[in-house]
C-alpha positions as CSV (number, residue, x, y, z in Angstrom):
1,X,0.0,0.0,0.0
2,X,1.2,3.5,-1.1
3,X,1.6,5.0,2.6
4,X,-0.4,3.4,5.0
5,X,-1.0,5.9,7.4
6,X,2.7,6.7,7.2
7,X,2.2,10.0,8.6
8,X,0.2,8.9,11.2
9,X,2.3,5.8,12.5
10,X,5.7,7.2,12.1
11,X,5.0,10.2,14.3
12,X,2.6,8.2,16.3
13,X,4.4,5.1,17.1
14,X,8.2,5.3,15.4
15,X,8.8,9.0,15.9
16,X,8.5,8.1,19.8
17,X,11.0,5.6,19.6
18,X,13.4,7.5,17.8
19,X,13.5,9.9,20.6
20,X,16.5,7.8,22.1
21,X,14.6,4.5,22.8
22,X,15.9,1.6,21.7
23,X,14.5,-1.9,22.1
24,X,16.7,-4.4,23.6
25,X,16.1,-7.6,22.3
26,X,17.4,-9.2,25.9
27,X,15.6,-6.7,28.1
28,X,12.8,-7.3,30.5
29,X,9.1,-8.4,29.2
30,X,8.4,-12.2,30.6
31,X,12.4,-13.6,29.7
32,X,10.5,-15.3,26.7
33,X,13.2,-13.9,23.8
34,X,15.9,-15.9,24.8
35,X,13.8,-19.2,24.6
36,X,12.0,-18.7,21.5
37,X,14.7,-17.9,19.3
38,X,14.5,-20.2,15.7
39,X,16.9,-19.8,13.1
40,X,15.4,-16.9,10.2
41,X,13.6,-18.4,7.4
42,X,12.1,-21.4,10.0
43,X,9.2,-22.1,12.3
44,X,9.3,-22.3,15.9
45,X,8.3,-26.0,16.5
46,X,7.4,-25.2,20.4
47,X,3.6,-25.4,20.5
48,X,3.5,-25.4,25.0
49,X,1.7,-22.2,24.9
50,X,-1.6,-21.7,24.6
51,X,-2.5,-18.7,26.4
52,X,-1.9,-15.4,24.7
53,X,-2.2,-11.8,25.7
54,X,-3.8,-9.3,22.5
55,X,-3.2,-5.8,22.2
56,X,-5.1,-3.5,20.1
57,X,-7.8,-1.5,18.5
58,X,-11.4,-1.9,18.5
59,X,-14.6,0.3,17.7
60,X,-15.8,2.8,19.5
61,X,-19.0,1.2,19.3
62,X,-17.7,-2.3,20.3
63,X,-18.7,-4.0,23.7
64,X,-15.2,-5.8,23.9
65,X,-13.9,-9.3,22.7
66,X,-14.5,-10.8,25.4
67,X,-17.9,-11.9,25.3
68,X,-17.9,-12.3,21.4
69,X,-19.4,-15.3,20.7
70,X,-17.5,-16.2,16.9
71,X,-14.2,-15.4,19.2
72,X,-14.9,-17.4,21.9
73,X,-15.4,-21.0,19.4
74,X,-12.7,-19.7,17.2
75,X,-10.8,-20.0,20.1
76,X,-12.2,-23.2,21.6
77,X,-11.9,-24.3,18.1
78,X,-8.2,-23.5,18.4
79,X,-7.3,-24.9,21.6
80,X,-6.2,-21.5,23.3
81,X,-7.1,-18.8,25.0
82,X,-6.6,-14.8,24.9
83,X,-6.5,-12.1,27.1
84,X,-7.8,-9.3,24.7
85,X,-6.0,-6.1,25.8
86,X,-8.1,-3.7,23.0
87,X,-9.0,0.0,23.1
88,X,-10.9,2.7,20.7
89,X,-9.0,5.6,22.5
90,X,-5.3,5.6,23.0
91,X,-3.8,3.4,21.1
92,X,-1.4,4.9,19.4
93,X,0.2,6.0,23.1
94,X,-0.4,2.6,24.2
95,X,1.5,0.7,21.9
96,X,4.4,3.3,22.2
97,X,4.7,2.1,26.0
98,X,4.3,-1.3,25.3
99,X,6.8,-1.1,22.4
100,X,9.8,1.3,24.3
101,X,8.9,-0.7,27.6
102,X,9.9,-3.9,26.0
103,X,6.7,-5.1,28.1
104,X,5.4,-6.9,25.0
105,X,1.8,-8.7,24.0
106,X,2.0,-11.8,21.9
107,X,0.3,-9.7,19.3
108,X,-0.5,-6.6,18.4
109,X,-4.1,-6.5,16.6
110,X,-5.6,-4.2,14.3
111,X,-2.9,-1.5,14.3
112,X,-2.4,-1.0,11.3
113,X,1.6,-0.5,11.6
114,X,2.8,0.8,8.5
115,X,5.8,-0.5,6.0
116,X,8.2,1.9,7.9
117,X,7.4,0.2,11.4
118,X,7.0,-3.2,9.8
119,X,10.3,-3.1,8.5
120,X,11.8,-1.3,11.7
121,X,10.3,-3.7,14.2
122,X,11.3,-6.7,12.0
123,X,14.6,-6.0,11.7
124,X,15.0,-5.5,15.6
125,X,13.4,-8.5,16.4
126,X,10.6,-7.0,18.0
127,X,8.1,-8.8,15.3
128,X,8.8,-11.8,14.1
129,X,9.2,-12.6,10.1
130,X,5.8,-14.4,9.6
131,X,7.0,-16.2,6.4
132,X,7.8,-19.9,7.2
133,X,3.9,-20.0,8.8
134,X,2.5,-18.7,5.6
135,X,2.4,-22.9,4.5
136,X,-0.5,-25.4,3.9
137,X,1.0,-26.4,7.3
138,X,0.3,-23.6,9.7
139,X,-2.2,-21.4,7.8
140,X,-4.2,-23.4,5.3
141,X,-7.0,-20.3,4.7
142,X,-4.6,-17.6,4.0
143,X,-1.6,-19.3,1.8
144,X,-4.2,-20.3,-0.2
145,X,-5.5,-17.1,-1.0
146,X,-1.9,-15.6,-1.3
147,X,-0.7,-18.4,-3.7
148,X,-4.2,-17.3,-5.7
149,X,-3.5,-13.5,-4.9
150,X,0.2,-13.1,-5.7
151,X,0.0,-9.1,-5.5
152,X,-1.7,-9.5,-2.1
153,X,1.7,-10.9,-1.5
154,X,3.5,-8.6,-2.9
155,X,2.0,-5.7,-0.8
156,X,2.7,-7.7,2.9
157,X,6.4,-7.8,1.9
158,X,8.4,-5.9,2.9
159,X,12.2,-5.0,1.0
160,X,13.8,-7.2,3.4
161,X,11.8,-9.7,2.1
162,X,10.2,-10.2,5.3
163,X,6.5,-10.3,6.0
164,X,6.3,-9.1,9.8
165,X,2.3,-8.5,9.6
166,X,-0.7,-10.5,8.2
167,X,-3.1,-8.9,5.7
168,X,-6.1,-6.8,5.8
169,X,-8.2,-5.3,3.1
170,X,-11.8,-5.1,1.4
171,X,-12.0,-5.8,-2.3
172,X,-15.3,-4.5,-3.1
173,X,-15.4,-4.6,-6.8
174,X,-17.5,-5.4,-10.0
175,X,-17.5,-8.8,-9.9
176,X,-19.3,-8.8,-6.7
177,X,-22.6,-7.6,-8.5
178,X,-21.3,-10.8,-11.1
179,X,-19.6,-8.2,-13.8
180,X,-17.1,-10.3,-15.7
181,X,-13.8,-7.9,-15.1
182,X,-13.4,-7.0,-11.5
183,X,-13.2,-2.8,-10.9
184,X,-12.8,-1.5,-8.0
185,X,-15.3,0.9,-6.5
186,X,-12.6,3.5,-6.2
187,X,-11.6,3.2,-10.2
188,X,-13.5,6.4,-10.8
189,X,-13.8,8.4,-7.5
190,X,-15.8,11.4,-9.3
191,X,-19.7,10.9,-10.9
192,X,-20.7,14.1,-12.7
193,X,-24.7,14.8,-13.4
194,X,-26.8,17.6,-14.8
195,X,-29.6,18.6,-14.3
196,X,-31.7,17.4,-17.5
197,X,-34.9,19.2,-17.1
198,X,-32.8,22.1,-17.6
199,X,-31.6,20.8,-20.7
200,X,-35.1,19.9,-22.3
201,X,-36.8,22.9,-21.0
202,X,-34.1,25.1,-23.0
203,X,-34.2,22.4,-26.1
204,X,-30.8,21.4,-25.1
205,X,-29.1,17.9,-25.5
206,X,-26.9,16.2,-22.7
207,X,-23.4,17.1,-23.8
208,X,-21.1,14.8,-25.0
209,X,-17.9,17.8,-24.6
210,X,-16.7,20.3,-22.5
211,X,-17.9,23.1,-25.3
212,X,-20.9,21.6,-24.9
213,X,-21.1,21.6,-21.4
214,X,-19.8,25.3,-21.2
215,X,-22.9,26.5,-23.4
216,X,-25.1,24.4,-21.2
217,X,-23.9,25.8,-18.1
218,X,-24.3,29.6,-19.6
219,X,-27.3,29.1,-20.7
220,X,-28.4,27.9,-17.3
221,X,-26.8,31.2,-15.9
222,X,-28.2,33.1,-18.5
223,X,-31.7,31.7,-18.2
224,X,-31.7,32.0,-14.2
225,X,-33.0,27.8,-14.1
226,X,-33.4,27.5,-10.6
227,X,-35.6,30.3,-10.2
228,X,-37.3,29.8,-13.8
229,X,-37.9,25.9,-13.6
230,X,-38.3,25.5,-8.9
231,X,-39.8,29.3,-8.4
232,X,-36.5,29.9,-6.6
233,X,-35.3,33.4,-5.4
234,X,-33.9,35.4,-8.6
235,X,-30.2,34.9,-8.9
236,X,-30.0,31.7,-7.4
237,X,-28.3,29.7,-9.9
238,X,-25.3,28.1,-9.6
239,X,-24.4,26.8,-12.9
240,X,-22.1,23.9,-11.7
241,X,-20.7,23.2,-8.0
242,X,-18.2,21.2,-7.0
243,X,-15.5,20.7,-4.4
244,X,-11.9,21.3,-5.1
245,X,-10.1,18.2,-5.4
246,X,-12.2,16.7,-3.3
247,X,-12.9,12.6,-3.1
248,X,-16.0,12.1,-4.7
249,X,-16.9,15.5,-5.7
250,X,-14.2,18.2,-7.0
251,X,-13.8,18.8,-10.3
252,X,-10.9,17.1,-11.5
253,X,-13.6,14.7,-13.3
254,X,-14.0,17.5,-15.8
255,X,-9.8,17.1,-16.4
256,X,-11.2,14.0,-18.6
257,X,-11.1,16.3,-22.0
258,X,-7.3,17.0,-21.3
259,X,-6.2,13.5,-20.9
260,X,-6.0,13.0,-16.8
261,X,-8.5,12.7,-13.7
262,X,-6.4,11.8,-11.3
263,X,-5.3,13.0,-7.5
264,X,-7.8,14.2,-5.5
265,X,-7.2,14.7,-1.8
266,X,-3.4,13.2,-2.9
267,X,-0.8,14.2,-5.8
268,X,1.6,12.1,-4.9
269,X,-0.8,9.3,-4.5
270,X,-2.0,9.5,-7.5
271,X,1.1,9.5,-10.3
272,X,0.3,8.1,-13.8
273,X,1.7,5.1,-14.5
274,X,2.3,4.7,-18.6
275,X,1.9,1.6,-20.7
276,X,6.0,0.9,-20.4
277,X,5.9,1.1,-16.7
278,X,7.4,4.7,-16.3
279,X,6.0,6.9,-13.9
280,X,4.8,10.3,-14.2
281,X,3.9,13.7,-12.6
282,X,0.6,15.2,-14.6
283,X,0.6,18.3,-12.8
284,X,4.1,19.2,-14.8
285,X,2.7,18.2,-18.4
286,X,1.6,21.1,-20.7
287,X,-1.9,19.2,-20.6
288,X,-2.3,19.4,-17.1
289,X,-1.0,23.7,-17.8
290,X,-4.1,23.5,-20.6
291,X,-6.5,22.6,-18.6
292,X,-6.4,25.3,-15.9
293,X,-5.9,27.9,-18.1
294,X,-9.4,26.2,-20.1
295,X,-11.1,25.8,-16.9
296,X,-10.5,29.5,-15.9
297,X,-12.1,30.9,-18.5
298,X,-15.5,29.7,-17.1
299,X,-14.8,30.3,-13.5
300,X,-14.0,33.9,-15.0
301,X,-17.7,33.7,-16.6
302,X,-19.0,32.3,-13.3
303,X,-20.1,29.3,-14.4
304,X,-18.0,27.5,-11.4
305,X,-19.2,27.8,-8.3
306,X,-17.1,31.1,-6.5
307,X,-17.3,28.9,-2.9
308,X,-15.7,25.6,-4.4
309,X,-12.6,26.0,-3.1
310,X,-13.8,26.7,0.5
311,X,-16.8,24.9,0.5
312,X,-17.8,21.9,2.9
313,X,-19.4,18.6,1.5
314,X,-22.6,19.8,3.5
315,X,-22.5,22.9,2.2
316,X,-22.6,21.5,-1.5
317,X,-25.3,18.9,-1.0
318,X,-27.5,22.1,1.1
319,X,-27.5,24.0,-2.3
320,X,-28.3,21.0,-4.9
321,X,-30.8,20.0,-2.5
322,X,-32.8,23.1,-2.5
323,X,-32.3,22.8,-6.5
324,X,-30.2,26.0,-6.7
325,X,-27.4,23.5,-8.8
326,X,-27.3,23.1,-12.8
327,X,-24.2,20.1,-12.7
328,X,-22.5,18.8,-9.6
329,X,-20.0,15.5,-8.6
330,X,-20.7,12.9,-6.0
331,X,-21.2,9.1,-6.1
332,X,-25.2,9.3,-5.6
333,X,-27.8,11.2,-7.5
334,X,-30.4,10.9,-4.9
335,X,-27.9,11.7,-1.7
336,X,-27.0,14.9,-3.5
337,X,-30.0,16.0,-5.0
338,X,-32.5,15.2,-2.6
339,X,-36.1,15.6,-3.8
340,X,-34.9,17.1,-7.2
341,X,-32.9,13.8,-8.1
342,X,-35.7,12.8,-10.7
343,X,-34.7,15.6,-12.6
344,X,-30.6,14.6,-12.9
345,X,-29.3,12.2,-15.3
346,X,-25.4,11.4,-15.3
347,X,-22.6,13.1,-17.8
348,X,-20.8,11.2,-19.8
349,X,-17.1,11.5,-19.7
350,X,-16.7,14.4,-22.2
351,X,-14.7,14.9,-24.8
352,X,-11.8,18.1,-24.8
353,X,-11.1,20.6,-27.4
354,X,-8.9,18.6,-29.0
355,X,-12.0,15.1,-29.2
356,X,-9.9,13.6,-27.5
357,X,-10.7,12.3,-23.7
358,X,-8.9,10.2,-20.6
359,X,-9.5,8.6,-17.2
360,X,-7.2,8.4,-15.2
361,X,-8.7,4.8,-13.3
362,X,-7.4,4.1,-9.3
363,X,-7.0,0.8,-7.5
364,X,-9.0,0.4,-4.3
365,X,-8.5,0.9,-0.5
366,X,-5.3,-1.5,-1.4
367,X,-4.3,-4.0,1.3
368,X,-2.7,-3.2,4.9
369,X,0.0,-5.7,6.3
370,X,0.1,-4.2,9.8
371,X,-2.9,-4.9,11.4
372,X,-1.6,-8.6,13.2
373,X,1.9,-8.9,14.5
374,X,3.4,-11.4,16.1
375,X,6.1,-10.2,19.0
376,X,9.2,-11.7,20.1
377,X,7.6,-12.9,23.2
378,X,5.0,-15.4,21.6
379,X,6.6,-18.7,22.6
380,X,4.2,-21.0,20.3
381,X,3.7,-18.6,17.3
382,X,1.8,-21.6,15.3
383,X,-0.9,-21.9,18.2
384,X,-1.5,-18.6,17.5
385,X,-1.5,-18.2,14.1
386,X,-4.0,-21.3,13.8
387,X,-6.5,-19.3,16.3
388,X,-6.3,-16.3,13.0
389,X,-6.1,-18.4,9.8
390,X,-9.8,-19.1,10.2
391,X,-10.3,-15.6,10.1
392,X,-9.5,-15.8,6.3
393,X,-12.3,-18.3,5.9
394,X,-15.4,-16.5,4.0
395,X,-18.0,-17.0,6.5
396,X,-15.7,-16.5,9.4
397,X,-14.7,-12.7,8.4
398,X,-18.3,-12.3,7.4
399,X,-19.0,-12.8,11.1
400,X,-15.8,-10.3,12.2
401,X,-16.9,-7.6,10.2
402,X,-20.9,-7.4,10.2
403,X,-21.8,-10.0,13.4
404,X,-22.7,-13.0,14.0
405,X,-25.1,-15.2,12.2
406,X,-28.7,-15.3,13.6
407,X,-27.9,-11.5,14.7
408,X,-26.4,-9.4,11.8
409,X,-26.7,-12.0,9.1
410,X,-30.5,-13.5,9.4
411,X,-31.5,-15.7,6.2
412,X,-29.9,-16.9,2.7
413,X,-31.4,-16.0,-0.1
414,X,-32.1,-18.9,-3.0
415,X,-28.5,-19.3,-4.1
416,X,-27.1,-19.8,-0.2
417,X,-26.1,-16.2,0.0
418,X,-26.3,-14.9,3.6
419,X,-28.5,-11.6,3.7
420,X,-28.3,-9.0,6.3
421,X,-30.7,-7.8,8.7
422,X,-32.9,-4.5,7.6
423,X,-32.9,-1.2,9.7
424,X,-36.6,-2.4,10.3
425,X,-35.5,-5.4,11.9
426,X,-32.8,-4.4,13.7
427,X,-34.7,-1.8,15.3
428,X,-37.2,-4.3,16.4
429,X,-35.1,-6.8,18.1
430,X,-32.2,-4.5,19.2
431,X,-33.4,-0.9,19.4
432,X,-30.6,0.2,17.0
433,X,-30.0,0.4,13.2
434,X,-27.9,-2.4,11.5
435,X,-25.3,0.1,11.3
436,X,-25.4,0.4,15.2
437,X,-25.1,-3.2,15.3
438,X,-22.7,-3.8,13.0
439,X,-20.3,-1.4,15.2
440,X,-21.2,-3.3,17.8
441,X,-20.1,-6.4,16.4
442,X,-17.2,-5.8,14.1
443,X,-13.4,-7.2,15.2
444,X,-11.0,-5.1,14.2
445,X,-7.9,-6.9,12.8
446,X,-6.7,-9.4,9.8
447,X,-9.7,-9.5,7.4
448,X,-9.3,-10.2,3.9
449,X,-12.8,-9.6,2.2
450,X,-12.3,-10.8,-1.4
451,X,-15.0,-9.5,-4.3
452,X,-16.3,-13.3,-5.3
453,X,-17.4,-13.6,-1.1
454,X,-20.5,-11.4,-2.5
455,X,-21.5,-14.0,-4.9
456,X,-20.8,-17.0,-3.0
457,X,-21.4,-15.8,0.6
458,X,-22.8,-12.7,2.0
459,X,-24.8,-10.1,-0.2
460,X,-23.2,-6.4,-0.5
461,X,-24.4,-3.6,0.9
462,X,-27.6,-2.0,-1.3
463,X,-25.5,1.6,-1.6
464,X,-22.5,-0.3,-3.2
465,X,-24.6,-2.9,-5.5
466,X,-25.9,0.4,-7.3
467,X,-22.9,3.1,-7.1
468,X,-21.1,-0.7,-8.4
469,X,-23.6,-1.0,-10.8
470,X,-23.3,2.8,-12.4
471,X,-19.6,1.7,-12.1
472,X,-19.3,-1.0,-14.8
473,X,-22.8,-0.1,-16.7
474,X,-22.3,3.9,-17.3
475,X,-18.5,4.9,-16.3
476,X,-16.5,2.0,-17.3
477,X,-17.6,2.1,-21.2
478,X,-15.9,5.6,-21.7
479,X,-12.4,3.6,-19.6
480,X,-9.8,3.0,-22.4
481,X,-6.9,2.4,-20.5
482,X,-7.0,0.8,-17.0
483,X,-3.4,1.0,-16.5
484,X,-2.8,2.5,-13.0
485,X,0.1,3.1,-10.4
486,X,-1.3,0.1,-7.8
487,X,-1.9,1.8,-4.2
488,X,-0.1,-1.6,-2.7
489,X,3.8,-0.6,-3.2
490,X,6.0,-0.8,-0.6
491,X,8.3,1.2,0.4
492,X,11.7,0.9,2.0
493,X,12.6,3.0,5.2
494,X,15.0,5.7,3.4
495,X,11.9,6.2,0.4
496,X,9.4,6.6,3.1
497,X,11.8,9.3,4.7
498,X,12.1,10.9,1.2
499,X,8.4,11.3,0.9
500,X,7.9,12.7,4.3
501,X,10.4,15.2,3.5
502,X,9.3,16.2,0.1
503,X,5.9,15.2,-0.1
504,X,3.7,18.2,1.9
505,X,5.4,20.8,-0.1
506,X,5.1,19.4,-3.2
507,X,1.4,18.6,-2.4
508,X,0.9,22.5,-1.3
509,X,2.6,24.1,-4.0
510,X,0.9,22.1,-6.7
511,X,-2.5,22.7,-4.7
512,X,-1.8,26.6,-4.4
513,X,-0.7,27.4,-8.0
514,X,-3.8,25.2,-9.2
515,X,-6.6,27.2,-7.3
516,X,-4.8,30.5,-8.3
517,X,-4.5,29.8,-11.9
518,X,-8.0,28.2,-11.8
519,X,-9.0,31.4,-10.1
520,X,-7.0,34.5,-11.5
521,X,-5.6,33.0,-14.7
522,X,-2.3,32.1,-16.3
523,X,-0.2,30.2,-16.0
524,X,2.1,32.7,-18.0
525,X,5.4,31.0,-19.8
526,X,7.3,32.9,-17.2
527,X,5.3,31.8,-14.2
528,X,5.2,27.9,-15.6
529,X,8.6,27.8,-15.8
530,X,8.7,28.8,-12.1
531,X,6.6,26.9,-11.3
532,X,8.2,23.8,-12.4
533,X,11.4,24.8,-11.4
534,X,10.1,25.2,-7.8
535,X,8.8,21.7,-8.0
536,X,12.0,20.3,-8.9
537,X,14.8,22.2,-6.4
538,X,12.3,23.2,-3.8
539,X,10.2,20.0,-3.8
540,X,12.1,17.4,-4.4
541,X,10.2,16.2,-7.7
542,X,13.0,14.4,-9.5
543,X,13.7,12.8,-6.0
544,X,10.0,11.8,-5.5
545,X,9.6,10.0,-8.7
546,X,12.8,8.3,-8.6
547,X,11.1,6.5,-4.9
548,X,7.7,6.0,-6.5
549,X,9.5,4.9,-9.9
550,X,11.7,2.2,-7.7
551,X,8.7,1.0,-5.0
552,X,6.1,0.6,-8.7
553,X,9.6,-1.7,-10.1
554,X,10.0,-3.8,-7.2
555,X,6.0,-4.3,-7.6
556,X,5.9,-5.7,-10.6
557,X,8.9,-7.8,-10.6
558,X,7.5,-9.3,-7.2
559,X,4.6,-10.3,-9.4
560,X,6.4,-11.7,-12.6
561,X,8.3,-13.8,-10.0
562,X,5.1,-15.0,-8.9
């Protein structure tokens, strides 16, 4: 995975350490190091333990693992027991004592370490390589899925080659609504509509290009639409709102006509990867320099939305929902446009000055490798590990993320499919929406939720089945490359360091000189060049796509290997 809360887990958990802690590997925590050491690349054969102490996060919502009943008979299925040491608040702080204490758990549980403590830890000793476990022999459930998933491997190991943490990750995709090529529900983070009543009521078409679209959306400023067609106060029209650079609704959609869509919330995240595996910065391409200075020409004619740079995601959905909004972005028609939603159809992706038209596509939420790690102080690793195999078995991680069966999951549907419990129901038997209950009931920790388990074992959430659906029916057709930089790279200690150093400014600068050019105009030839030489000696550009080049190479040779 691209960062994995890098940020977060390097101040959070590494940064602490680095403050002149060091972990001996000999020091105090139960005198269990010194009898437990194996040989790297082998198994512990001691199996004598079989209770084991648990440390980590869990819901806010949760009422503890204690009293879980699909814990409790994994357990007794197992043959151990665990004290579960797991909090919603504090955790971060937590582990830090645990960790520079060298008063370790057996495991640390959802996490979510990142590569840069993976690798750290690891190399310490502090977790052990989980490798010579990932067999038929120890962990049936999961090294089958990883010798069927070979880039699921690839993203749980680390440069060392050592994989110090087991797998977590949701692959909600097309083929769980049965679609024969499996996208993922992030592919194209941006759904544009308009507002078709408009369009007939002015004998207007839906355009198929930006021109197009321009002329629409002045002639729904022109025409005043929101007060002409709802009786709304005069003036009220906004021709088209949108966030800026926002997840599922800024305005980089409308990038399409210049050949890109890509980075909201995340430049660096979000680097286009070409068809002969070379890496790239669009925000330093004369396309990307064509588009803003496009795109200010109707902000000049105030036909974007004055407020979308400072505007909230409440503030947008307030003003389409009192149908003040000719086009906007989000994944939903009806959560946007409230009572007006009949009125809305989606845009296609539309066509630039040139005919010409691009998606940049994205991978999905990608897969975390931090979120169960075995310590040094685990004297019968494989008793362990056995307990959290089965929670890579389909019905089993069903149960760890939604609840139980008989209380989340209530029936199966004609082709065995297990359907969920309705807000009706769960109101009636629990006094709380299934979303109440679901927090309740989810276990934090090593899930994998693979896109087939919707067809063969628990139905997908009605929201996803149709924003899925508009996916691979409406969006996907106007896709004509799906080549894209994979969000599960990993990264070695002295790239991550690299990023942290270079990565906010570049972020900033590029997000600054796009909402001014956007705004005022430009960019001139005098302030481009600037602009790009700031990029390269002020924010380590060059430097930044070497480390993504290298992490995207290691990638794909892990999975030729495979």
């Amino acid at each position: 995975m691209i960062m994995k809360k890098t940020g977060l887990w390097k101040k959070a958990v590494s940064g602490t350490l680095a403050a002149g802690l060091v972990v001996s590997m000999t020091a105090c925590g139960g005198g269990k190091a010194a009898d437990t050491t194996v040989e790297p690349g082998t198994a512990s054969s001691d199996t004598s333990q079989t209770d084991f102490t648990v440390m980590g996060g869990m819901s806010a919502l949760s009422k503890g693992y204690d009293n879980n009943e699909v814990l409790n008979q994994l357990q007794t299925d197992a043959g151990i027991k665990i004290e579960w040491n797991c909090m919603s608040d504090s955790l971060a702080e937590q582990v830090n004592i645990k960790i520079a204490g060298d008063d370790l758990p057996d495991a640390f549980m959802g996490v979510g370490f990142n590569n840069y403590d993976l690798t750290n830890y690891g190399e310490d000793g502090v977790f052990i390589d989980l490798t010579p476990y990932l067999t038929e022999e120890y962990m049936p459930n999961l090294s089958r899925i990883l010798d069927e998933n070979p880039n699921i491997r690839s993203a749980i190991t680390m440069n060392n080659g050592g994989i110090y943490g087991l797998p977590a990750g949701e692959q909600m995709g097309t083929a769980g609504i049965g679609a024969d090529k499996d996208y993922s529900i992030y592919t194209i983070p941006q759904f544009s509509m308009i507002n078709k009543a408009w369009l007939d009521d002015l004998g207007l078409a839906v355009p198929t290009t930006l021109d197009e679209l321009h002329d629409a959306l002045k002639a729904f400023k022109n025409n005043d639409m929101s007060a002409k067609y709802y009786g709304n106060d005069a003036g009220s029209t906004i021709p088209m709102s949108t966030g800026f650079d926002q997840w599922c609704w800024g305005q980089n959609i409308f990038y399409a006509g210049f050949g890109f869509t890509n980075w909201p919330n995340d430049v660096c995240n979000d680097l286009v990867l070409h068809d002969d595996g070379k890496v790239d910065f669009v925000c330093a391409t004369d396309n990307y320099r064509k588009a803003l200075t496009y795109f200010h020409d109707w902000y000049a004619e105030g036909l974007m939305d004055i407020e979308m740079f400072s505007q909230s995601d409440t503030q947008l959905i307030s003003k389409c929902s009192q149908g003040y909004v000719g086009v906007a972005t989000w994944w939903y028609i009806e959560e946007v446009m409230g009572e007006y939603a009949k009125d809305y159809v989606f845009l296609p992706v539309l066509d630039g000055p040139d005919g010409t038209h691009n998606v940049t596509v994205r991978t999905g939420g990608g897969i975390n490798s931090g979120n169960l790690c075995i310590t040094k102080d685990c004297k019968s690793p494989a008793n362990l590990l056995k307990f959290f195999d089965k929670w890579y078995d389909p019905e089993i991680v069903m149960q760890l993320q939604y609840g139980p069966i008989d209380t989340y999951f209530t029936q199966k549907d004609d082709n065995g499919v297990w359907l969920s419990i309705t807000d009706a129901e769960a109101q009636e038997r629990f006094g709380k929406s299934a979303g109440e209950l679901k927090g309740e009931c989810e276990v934090y920790g090593p899930k994998l939720i693979l896109s087939d388990y919707y067809n063969t074992t628990f139905k997908m959430e009605d929201r996803a089945i149709e924003r899925l659906t508009d996916l691979n029916e409406f969006w996907m057709p106007y896709v004509d490359n799906t080549v894209t930089y994979p969000v599960d790279c990993v990264f070695t200690q002295e790239e991550l360091d690299t990023i942290d150093r270079y990565k906010p400014d570049f972020e900033s600068t590029v997000s600054e000189q796009e909402g001014l050019w956007i705004k005022e105009g430009g960019p001139t030839d005098e302030e481009w060049e600037s602009y790009l030489s700031t990029l390269k000696d002020n924010c380590g550009m060059e430097k930044l796509q070497e480390v993504y080049q290298a992490a995207y190479d290691r990638y794909a040779s892990a999975g030729d290997a495979e």
